[in-house]
Structure formats: C-alpha cells, structure tokens
mmCIF file of the N, C-alpha and C atoms, coordinates in Angstrom:
data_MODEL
# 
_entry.id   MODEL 
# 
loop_
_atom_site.group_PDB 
_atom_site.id 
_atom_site.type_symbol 
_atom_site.label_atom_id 
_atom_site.label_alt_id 
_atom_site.label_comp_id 
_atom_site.label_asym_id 
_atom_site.label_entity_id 
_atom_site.label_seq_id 
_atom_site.pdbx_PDB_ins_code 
_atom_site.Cartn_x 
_atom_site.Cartn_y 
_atom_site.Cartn_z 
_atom_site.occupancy 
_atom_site.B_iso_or_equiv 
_atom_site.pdbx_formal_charge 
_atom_site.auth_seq_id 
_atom_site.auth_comp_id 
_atom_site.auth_asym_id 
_atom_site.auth_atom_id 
_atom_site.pdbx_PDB_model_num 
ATOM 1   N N  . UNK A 1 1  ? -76.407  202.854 201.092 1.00 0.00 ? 1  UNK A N  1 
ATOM 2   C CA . UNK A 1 1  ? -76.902  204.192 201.320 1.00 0.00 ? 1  UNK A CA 1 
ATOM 3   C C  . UNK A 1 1  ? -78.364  204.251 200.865 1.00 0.00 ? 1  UNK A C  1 
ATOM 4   N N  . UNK A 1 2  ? -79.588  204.291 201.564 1.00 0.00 ? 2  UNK A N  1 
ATOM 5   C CA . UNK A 1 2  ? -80.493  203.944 201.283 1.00 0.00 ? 2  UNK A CA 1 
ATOM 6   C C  . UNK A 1 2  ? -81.456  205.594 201.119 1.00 0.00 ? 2  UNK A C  1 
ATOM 7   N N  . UNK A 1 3  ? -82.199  205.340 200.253 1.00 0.00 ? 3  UNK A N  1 
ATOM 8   C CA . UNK A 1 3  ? -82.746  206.495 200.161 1.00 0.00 ? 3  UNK A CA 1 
ATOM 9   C C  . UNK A 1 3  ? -84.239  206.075 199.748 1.00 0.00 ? 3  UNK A C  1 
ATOM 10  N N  . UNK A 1 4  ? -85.442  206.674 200.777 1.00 0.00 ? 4  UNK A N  1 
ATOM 11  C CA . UNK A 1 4  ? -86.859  206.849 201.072 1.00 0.00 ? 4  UNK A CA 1 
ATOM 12  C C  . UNK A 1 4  ? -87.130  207.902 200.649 1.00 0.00 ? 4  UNK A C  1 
ATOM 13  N N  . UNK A 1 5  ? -88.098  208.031 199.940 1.00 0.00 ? 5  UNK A N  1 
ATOM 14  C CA . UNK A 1 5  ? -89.500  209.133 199.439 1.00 0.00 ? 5  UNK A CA 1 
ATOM 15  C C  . UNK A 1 5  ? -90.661  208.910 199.692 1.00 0.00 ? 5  UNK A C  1 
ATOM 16  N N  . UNK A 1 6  ? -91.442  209.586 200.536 1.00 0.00 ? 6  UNK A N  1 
ATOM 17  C CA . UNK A 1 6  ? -92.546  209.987 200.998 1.00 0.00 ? 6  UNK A CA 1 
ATOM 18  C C  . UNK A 1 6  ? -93.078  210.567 200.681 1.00 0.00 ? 6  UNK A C  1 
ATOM 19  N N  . UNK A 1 7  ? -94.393  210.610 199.591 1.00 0.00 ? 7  UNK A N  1 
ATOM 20  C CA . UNK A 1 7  ? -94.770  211.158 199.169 1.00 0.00 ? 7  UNK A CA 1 
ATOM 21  C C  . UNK A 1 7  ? -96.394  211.437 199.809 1.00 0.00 ? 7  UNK A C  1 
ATOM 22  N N  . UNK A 1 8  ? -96.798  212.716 200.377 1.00 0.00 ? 8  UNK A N  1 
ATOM 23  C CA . UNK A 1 8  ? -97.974  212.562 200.520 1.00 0.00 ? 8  UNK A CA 1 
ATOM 24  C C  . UNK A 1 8  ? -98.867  213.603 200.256 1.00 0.00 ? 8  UNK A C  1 
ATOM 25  N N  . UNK A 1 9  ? -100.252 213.968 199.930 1.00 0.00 ? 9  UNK A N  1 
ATOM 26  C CA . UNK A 1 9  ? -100.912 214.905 199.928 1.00 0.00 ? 9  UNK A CA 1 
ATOM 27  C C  . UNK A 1 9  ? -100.668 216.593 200.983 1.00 0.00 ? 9  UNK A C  1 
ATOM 28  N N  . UNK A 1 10 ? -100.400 217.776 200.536 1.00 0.00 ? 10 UNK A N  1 
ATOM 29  C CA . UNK A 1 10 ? -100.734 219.044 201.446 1.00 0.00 ? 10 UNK A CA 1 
ATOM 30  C C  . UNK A 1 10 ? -101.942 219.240 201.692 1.00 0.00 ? 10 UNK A C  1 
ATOM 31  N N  . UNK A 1 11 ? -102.017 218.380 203.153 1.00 0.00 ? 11 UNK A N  1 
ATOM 32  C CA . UNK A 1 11 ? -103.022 218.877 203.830 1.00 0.00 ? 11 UNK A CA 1 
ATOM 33  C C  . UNK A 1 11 ? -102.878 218.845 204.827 1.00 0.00 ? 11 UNK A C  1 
ATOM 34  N N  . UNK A 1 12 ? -101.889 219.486 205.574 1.00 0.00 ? 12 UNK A N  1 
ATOM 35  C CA . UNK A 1 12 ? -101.302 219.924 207.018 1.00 0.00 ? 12 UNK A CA 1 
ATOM 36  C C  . UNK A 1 12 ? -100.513 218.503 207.996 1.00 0.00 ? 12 UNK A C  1 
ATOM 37  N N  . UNK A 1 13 ? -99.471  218.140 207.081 1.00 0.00 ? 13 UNK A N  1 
ATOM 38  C CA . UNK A 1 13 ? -98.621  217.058 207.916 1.00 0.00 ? 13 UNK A CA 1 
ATOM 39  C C  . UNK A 1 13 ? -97.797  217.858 208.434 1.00 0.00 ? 13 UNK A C  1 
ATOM 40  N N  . UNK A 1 14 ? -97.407  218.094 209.938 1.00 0.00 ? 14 UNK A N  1 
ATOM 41  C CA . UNK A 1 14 ? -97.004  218.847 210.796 1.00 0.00 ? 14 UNK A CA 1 
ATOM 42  C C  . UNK A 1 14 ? -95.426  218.219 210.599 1.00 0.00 ? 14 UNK A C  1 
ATOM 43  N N  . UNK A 1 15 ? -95.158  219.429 211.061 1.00 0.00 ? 15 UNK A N  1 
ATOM 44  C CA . UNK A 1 15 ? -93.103  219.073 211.153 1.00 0.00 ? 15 UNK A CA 1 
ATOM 45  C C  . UNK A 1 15 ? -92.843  217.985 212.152 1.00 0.00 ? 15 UNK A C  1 
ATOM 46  N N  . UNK A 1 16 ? -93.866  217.935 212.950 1.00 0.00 ? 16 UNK A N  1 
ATOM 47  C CA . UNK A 1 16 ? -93.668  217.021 213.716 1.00 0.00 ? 16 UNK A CA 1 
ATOM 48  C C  . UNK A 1 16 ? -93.914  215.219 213.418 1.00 0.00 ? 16 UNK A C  1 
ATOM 49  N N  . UNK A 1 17 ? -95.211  215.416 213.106 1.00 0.00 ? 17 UNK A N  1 
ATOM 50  C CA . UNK A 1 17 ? -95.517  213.906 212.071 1.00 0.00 ? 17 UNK A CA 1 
ATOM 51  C C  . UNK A 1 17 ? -94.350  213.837 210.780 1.00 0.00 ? 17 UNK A C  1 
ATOM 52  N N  . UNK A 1 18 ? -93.606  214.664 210.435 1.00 0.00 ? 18 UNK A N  1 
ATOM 53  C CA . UNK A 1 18 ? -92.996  214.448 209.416 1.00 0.00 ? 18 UNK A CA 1 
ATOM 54  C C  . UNK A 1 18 ? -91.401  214.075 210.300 1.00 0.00 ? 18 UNK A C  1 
ATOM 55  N N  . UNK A 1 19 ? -90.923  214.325 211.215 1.00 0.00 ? 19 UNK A N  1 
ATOM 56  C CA . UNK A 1 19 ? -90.227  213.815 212.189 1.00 0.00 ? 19 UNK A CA 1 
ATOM 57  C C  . UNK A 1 19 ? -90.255  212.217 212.439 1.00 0.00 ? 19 UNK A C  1 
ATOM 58  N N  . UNK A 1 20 ? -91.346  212.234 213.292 1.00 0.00 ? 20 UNK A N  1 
ATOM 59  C CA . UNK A 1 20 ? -91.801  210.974 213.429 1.00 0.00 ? 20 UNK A CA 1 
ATOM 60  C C  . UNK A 1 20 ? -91.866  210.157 212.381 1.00 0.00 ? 20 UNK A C  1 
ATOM 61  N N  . UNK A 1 21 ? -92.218  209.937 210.940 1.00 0.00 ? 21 UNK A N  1 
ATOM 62  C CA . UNK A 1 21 ? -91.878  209.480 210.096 1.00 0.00 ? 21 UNK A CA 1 
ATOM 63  C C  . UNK A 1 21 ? -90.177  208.940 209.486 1.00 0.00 ? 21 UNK A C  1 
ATOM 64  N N  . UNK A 1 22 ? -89.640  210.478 209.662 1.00 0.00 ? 22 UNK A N  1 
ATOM 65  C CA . UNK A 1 22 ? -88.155  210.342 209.024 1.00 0.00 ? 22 UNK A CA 1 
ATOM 66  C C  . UNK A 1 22 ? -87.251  209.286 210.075 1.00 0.00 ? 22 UNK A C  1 
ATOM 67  N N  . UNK A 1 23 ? -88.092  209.459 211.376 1.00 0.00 ? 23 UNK A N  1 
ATOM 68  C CA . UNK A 1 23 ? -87.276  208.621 212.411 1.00 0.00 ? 23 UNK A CA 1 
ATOM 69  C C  . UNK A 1 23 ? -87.624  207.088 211.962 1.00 0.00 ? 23 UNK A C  1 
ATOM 70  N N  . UNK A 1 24 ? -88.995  207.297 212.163 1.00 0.00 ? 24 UNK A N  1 
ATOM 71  C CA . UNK A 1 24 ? -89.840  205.450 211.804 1.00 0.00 ? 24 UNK A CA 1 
ATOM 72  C C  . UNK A 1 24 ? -89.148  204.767 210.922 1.00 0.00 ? 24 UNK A C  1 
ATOM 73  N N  . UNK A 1 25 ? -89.137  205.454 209.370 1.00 0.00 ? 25 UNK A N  1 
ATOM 74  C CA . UNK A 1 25 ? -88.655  205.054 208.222 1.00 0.00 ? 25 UNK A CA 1 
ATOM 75  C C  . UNK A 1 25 ? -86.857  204.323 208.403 1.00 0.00 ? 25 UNK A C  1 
ATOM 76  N N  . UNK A 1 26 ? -86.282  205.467 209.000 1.00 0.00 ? 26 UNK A N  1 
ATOM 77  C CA . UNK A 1 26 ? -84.726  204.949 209.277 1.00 0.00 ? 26 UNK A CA 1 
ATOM 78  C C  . UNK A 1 26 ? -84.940  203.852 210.548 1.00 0.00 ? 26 UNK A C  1 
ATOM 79  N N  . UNK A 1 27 ? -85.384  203.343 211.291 1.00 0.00 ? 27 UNK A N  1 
ATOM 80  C CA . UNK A 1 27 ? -85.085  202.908 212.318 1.00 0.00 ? 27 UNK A CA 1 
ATOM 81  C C  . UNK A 1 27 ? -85.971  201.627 211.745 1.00 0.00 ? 27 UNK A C  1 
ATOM 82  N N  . UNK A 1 28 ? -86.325  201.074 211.240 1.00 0.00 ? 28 UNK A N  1 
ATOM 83  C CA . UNK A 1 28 ? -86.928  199.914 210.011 1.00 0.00 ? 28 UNK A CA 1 
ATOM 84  C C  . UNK A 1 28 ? -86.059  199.497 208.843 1.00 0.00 ? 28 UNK A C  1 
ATOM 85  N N  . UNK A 1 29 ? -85.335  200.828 208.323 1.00 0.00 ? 29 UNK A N  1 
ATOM 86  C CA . UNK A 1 29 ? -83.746  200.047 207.540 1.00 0.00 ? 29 UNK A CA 1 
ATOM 87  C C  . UNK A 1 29 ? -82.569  199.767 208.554 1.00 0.00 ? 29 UNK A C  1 
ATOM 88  N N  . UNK A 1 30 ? -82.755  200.150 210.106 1.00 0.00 ? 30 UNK A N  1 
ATOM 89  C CA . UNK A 1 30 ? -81.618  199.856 210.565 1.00 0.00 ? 30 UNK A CA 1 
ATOM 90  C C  . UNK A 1 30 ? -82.123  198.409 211.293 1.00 0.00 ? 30 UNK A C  1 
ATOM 91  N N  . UNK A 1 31 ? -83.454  198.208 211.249 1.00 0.00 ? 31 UNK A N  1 
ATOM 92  C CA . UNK A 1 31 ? -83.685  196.946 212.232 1.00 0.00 ? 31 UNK A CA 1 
ATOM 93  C C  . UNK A 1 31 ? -83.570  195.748 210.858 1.00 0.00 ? 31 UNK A C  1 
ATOM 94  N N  . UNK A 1 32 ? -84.147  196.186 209.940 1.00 0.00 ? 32 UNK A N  1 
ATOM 95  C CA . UNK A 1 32 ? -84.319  195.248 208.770 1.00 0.00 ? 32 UNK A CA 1 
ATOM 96  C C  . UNK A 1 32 ? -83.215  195.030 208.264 1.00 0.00 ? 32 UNK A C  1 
ATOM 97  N N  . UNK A 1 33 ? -82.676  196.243 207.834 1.00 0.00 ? 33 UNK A N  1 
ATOM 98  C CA . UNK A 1 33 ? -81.386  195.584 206.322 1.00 0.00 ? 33 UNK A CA 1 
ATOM 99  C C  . UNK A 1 33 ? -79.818  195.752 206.951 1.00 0.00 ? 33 UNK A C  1 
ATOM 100 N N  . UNK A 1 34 ? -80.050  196.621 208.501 1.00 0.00 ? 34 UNK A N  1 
ATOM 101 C CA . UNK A 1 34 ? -79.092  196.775 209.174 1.00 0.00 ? 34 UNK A CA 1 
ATOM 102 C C  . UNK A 1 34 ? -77.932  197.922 208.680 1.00 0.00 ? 34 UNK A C  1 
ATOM 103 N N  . UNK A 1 35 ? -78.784  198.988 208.105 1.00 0.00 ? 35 UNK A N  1 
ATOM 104 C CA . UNK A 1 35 ? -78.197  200.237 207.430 1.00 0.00 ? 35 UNK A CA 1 
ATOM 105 C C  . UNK A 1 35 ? -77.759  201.077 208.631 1.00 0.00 ? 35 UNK A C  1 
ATOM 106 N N  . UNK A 1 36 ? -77.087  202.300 207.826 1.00 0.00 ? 36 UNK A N  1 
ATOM 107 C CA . UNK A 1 36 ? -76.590  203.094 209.211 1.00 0.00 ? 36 UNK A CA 1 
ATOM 108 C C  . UNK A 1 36 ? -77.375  204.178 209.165 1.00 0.00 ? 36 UNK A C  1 
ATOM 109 N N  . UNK A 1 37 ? -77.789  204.643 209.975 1.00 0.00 ? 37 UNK A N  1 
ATOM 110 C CA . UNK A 1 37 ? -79.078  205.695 209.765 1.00 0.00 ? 37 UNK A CA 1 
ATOM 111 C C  . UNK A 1 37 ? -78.140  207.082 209.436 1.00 0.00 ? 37 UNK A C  1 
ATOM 112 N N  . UNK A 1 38 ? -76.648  206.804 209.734 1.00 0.00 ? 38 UNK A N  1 
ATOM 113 C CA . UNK A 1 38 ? -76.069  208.062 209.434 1.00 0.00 ? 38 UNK A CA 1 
ATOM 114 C C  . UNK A 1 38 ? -75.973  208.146 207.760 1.00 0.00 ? 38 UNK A C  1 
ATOM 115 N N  . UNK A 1 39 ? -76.397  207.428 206.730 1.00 0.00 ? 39 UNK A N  1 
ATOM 116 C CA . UNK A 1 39 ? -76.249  207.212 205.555 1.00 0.00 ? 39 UNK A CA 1 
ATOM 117 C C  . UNK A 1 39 ? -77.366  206.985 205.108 1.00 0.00 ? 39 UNK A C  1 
ATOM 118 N N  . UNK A 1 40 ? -78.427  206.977 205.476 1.00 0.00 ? 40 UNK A N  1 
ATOM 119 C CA . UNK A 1 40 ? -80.034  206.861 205.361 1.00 0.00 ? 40 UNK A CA 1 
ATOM 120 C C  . UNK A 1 40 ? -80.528  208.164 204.939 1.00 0.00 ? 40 UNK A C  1 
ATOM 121 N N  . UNK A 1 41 ? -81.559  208.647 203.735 1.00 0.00 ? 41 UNK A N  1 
ATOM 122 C CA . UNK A 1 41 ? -81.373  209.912 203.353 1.00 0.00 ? 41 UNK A CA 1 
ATOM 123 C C  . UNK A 1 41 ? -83.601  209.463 203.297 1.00 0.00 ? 41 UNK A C  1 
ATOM 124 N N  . UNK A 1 42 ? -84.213  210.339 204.091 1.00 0.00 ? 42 UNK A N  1 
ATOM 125 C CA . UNK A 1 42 ? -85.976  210.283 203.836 1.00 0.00 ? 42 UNK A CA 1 
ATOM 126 C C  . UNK A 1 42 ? -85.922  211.623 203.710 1.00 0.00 ? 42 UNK A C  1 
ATOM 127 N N  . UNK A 1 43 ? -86.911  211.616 202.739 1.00 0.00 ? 43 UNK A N  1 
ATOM 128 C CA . UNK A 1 43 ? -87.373  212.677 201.647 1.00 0.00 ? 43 UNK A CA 1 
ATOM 129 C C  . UNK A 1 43 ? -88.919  213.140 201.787 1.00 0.00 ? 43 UNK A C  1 
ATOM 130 N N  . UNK A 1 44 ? -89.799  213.879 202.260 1.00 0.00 ? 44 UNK A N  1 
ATOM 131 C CA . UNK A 1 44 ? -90.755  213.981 202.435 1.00 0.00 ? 44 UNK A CA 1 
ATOM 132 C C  . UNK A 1 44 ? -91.311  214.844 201.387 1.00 0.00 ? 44 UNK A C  1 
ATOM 133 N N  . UNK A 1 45 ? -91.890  215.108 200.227 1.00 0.00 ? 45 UNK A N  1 
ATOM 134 C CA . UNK A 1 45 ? -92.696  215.359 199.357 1.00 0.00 ? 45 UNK A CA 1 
ATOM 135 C C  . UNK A 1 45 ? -93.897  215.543 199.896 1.00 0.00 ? 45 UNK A C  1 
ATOM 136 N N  . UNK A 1 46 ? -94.760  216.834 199.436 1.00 0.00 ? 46 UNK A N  1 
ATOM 137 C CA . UNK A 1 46 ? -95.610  217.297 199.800 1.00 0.00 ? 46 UNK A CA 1 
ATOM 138 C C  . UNK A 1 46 ? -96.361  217.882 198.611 1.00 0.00 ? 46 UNK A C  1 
ATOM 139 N N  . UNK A 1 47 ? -97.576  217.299 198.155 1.00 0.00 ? 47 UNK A N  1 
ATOM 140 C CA . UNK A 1 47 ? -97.758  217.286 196.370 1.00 0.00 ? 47 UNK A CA 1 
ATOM 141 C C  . UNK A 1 47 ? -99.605  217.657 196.820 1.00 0.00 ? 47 UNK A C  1 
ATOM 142 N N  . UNK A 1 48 ? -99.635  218.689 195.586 1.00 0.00 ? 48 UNK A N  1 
ATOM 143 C CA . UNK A 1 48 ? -101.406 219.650 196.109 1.00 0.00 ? 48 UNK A CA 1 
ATOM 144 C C  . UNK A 1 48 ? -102.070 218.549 195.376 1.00 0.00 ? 48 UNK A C  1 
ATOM 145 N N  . UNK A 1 49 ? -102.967 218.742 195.996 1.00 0.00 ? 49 UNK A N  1 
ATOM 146 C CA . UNK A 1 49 ? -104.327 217.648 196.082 1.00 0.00 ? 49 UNK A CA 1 
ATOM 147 C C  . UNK A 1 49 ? -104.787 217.302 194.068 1.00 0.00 ? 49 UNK A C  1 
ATOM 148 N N  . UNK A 1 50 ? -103.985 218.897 193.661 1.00 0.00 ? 50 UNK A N  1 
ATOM 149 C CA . UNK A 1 50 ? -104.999 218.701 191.759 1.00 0.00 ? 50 UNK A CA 1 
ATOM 150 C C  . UNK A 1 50 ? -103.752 217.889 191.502 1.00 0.00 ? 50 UNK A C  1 
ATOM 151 N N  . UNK A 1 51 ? -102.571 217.869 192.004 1.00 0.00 ? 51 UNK A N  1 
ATOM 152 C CA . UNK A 1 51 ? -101.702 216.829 191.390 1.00 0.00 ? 51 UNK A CA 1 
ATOM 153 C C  . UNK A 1 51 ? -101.218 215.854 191.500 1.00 0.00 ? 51 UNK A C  1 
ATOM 154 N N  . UNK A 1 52 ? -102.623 215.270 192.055 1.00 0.00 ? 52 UNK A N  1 
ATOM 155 C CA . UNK A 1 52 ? -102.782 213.818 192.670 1.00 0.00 ? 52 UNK A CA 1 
ATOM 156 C C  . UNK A 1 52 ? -103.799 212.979 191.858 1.00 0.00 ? 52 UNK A C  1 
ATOM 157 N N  . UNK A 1 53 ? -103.851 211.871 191.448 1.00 0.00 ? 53 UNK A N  1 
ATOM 158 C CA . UNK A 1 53 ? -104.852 211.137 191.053 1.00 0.00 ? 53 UNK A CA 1 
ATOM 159 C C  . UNK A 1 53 ? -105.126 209.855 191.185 1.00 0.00 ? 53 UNK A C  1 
ATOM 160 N N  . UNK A 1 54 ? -106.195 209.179 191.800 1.00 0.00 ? 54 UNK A N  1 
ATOM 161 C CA . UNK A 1 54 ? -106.106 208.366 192.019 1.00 0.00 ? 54 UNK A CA 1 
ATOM 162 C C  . UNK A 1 54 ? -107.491 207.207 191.438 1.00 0.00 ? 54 UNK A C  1 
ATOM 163 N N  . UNK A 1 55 ? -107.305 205.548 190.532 1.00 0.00 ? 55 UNK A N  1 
ATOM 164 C CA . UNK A 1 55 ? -108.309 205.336 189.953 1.00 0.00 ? 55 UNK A CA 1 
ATOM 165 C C  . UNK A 1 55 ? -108.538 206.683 188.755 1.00 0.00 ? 55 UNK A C  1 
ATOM 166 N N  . UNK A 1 56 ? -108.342 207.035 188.118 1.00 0.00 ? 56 UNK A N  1 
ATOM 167 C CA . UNK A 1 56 ? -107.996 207.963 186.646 1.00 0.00 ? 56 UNK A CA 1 
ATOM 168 C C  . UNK A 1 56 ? -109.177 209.214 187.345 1.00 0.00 ? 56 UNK A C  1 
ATOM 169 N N  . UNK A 1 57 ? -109.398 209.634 188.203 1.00 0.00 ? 57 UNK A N  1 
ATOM 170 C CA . UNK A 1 57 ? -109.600 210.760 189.083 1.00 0.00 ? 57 UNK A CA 1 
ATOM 171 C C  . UNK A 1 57 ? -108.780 211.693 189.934 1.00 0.00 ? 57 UNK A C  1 
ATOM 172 N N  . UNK A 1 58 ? -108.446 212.708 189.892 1.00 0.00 ? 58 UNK A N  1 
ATOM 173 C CA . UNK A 1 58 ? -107.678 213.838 191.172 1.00 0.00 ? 58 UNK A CA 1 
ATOM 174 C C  . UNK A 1 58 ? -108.789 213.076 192.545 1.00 0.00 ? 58 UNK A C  1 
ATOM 175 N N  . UNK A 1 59 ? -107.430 213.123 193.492 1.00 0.00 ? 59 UNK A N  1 
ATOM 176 C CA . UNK A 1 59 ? -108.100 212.696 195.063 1.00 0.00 ? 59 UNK A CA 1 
ATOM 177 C C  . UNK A 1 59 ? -109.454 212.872 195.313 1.00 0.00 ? 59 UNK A C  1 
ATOM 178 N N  . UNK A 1 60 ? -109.792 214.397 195.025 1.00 0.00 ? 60 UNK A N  1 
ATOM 179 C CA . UNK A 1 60 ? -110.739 215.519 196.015 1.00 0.00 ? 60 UNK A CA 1 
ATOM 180 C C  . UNK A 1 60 ? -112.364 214.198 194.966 1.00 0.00 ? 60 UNK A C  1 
ATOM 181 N N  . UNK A 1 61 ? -112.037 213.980 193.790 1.00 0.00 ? 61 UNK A N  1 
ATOM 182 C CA . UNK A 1 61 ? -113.129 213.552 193.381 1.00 0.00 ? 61 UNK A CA 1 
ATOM 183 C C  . UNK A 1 61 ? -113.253 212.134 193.876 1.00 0.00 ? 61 UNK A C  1 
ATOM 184 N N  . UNK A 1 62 ? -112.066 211.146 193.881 1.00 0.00 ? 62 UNK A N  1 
ATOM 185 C CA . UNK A 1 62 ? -112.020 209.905 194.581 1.00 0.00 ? 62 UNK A CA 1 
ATOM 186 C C  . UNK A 1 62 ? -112.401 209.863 195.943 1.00 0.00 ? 62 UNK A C  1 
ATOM 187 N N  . UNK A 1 63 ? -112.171 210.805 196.595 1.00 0.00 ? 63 UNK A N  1 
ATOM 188 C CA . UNK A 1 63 ? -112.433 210.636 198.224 1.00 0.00 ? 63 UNK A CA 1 
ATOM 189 C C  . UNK A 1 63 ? -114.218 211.070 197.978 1.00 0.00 ? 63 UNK A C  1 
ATOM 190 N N  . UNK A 1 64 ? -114.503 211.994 197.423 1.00 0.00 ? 64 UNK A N  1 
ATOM 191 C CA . UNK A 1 64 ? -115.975 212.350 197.378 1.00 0.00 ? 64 UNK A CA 1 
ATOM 192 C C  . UNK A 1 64 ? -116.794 210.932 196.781 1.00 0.00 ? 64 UNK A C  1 
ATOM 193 N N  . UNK A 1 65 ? -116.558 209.941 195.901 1.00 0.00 ? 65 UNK A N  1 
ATOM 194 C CA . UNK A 1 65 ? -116.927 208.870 195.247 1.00 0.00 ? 65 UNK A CA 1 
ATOM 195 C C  . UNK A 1 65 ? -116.911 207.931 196.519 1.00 0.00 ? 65 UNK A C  1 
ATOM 196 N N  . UNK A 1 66 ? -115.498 207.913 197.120 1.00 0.00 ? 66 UNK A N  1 
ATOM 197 C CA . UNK A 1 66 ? -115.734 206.979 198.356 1.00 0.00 ? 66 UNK A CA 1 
ATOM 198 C C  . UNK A 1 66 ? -116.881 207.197 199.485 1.00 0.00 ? 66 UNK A C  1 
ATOM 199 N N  . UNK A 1 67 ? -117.100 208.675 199.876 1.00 0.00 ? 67 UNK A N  1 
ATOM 200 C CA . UNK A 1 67 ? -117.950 209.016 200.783 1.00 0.00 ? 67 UNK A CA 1 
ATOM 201 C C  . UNK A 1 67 ? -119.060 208.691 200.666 1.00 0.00 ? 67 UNK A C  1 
ATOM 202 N N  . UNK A 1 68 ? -119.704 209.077 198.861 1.00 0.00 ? 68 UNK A N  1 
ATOM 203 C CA . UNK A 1 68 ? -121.028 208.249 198.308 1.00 0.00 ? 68 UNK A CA 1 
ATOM 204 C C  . UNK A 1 68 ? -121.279 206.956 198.202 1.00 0.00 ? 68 UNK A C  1 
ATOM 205 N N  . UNK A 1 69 ? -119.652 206.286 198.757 1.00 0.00 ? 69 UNK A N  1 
ATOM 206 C CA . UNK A 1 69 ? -120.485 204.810 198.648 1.00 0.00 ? 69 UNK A CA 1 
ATOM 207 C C  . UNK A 1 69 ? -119.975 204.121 197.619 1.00 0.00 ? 69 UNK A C  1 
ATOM 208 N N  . UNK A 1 70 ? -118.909 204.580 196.745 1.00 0.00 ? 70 UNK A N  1 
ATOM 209 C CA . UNK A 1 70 ? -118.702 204.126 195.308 1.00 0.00 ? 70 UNK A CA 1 
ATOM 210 C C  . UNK A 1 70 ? -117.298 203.960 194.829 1.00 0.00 ? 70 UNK A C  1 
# 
C-alpha cells in the first residue's frame, strides 16, 4: 500500500496539474513496483512560500539570489 507526498509551494498548481500528477505518480508504482493503484494513496501538500526554505533562506529570498546570479 504505497503512499506519495507531494509537497509543493502555493503558487497556483491547478486541480488539474494536481490530477495529472496523482495519475503520473500512481501509474510509475504500477509500472515499477507493480502496485495496485486501487491501494496507492498521493497526497498533494500545498505549503506558503514563508514556510519554505531553501539553502538556510525562505524561497522568495533564494529564488531572488538565483536571479542575481548567486
């Protein structure tokens, strides 16, 4: 019984990309480990940008560091 978490930033992942995901994700344990997708449980998490950090920075300052070049 396999269980996926997806965790990604709120910044407008549509019900639809989040579809497309929950499908992708199960249909990769059923080609790979040969699970039953009826027992396959994806979890999509949706976490605000200040409660993210990435490199000992929140995103919004990491992505601005990347843009400068750094």
């Amino acid at each position: 019984m396999p269980y996926v978490n997806i965790k990604v930033t709120r910044e407008g992942v549509t019900p639809e990309q989040k579809a497309r995901l929950i499908a992708g994700v199960t249909n990769v344990l059923v080609d790979v480990l040969n699970k039953s997708p009826a027992t396959t449980f994806v979890v999509i998490d949706e976490v605000a940008l200040e409660d993210w950090g990435i490199g000992g920075v929140p995103v919004t300052e990491f992505r601005r560091q990347q843009a400068a070049g750094g």
